[in-house]
Structures are given as C-alpha cells and as structure tokens.
C-alpha positions as protocol buffer text, in pm:
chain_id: "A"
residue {
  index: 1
  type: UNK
  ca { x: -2101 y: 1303 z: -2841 }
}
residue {
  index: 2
  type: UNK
  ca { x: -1944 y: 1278 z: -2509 }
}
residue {
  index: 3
  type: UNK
  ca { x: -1531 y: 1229 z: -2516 }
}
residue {
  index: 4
  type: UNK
  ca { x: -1427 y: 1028 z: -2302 }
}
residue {
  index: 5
  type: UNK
  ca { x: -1075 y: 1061 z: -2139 }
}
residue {
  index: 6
  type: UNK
  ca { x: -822 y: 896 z: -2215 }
}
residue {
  index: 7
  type: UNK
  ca { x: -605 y: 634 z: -2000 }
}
residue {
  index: 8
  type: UNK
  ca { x: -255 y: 693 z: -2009 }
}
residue {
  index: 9
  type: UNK
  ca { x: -22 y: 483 z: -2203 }
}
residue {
  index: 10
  type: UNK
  ca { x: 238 y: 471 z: -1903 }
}
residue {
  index: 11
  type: UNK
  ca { x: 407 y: 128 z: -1844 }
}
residue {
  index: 12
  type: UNK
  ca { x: 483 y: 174 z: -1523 }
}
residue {
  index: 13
  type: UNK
  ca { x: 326 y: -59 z: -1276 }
}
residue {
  index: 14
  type: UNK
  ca { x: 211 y: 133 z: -958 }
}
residue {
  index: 15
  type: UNK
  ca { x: 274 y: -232 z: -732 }
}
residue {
  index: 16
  type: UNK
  ca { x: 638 y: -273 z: -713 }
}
residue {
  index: 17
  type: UNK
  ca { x: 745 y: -663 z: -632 }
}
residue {
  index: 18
  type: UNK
  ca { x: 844 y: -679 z: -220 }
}
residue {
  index: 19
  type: UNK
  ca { x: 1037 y: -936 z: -94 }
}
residue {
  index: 20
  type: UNK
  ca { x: 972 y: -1006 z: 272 }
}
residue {
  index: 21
  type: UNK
  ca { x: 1298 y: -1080 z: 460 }
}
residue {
  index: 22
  type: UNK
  ca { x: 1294 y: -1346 z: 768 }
}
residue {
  index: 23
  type: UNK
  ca { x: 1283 y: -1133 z: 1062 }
}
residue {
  index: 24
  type: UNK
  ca { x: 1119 y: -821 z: 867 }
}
residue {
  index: 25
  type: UNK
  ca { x: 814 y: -695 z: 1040 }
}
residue {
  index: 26
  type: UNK
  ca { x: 762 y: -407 z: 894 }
}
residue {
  index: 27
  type: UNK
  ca { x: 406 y: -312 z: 726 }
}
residue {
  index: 28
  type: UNK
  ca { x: 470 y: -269 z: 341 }
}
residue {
  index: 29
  type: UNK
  ca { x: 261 y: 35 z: 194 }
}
residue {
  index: 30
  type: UNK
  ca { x: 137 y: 44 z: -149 }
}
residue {
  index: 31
  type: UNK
  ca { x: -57 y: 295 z: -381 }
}
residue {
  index: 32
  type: UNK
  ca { x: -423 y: 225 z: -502 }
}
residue {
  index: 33
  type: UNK
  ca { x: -485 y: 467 z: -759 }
}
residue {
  index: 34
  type: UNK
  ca { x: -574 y: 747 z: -477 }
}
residue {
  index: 35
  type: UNK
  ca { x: -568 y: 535 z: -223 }
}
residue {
  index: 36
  type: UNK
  ca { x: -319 y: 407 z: 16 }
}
residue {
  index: 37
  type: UNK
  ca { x: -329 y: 17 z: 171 }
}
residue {
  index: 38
  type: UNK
  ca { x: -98 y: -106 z: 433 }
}
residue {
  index: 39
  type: UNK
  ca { x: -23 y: -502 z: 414 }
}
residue {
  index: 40
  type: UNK
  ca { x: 123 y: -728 z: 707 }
}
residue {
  index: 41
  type: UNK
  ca { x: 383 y: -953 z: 677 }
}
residue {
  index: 42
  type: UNK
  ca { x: 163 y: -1185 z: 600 }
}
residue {
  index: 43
  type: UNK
  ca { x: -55 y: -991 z: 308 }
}
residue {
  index: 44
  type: UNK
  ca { x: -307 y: -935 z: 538 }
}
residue {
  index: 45
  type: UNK
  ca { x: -473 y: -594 z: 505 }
}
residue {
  index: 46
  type: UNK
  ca { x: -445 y: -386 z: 720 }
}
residue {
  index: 47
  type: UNK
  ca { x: -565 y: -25 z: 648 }
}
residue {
  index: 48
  type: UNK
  ca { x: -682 y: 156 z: 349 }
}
residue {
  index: 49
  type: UNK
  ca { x: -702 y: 533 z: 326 }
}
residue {
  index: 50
  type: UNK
  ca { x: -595 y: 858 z: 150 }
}
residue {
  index: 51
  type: UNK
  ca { x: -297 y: 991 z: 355 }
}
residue {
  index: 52
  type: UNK
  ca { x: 2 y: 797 z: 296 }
}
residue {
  index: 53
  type: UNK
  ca { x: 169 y: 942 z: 631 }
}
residue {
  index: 54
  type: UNK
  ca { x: -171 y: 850 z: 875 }
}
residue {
  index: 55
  type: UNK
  ca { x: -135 y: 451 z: 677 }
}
residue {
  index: 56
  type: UNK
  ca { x: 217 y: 384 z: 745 }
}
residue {
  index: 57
  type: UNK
  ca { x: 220 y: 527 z: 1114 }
}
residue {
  index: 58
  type: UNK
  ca { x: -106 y: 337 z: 1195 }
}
residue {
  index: 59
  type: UNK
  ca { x: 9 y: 39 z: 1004 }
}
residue {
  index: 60
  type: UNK
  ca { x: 382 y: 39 z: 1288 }
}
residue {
  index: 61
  type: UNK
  ca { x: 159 y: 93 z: 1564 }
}
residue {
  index: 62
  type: UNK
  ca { x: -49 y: -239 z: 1490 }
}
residue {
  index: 63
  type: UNK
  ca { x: 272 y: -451 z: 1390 }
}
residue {
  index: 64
  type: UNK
  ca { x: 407 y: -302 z: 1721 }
}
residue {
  index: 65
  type: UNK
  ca { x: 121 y: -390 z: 1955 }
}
residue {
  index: 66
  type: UNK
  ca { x: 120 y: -759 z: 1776 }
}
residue {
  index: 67
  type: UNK
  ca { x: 472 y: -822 z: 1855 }
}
C-alpha cells in the first residue's frame, strides 16, 4: 500500500489580513505555498513567481511607472 504523507496540523494561516491605508501604494506580497504573488492596491495581480526578492522589486517598479 502506498502511504501517503501527511498534511501538517499547523494553524497558522500563510495569508495574513492587510489593511490598505489611503495614500499606501505599495504592492503587498504574499506566500502561495512555493510561490510568491504580488497584489496592487487594488487586489489586482500582479506577478507570480518563486523568488520573493525578483516579486517585490518587480512588483515597485510597476506601482512606480503607474504613478
């Protein structure tokens, strides 16, 4: 019989609540199991990938250029 493995029983949640504050621009980065997303101000996506560092700068650069 094949095991399977088992999930772990941690109740942490990996998506923290964000408030956004008026005048806030900044891209909000959050971990997807081994993936990284990068969200807008609006909750708009805006890049998904598997370096946390690349994600956040790329995510500035795009708030900056929309400003």
């Amino acid at each position: 019989m094949p095991r399977r493995k088992k999930e772990s029983k941690s109740n942490e949640k990996p998506l923290k609540s964000r408030t956004f504050v008026l005048g806030n621009y900044d891209p909000i980065v959050i971990e997807h199991g081994k993936k990284w997303a990068a969200y807008d101000k609006n909750g708009r996506l805006i890049i998904l990938g598997y370096s946390r560092r690349i994600c956040q700068e790329y995510a500035n650069d795009r708030v900056r250029q929309a400003r």
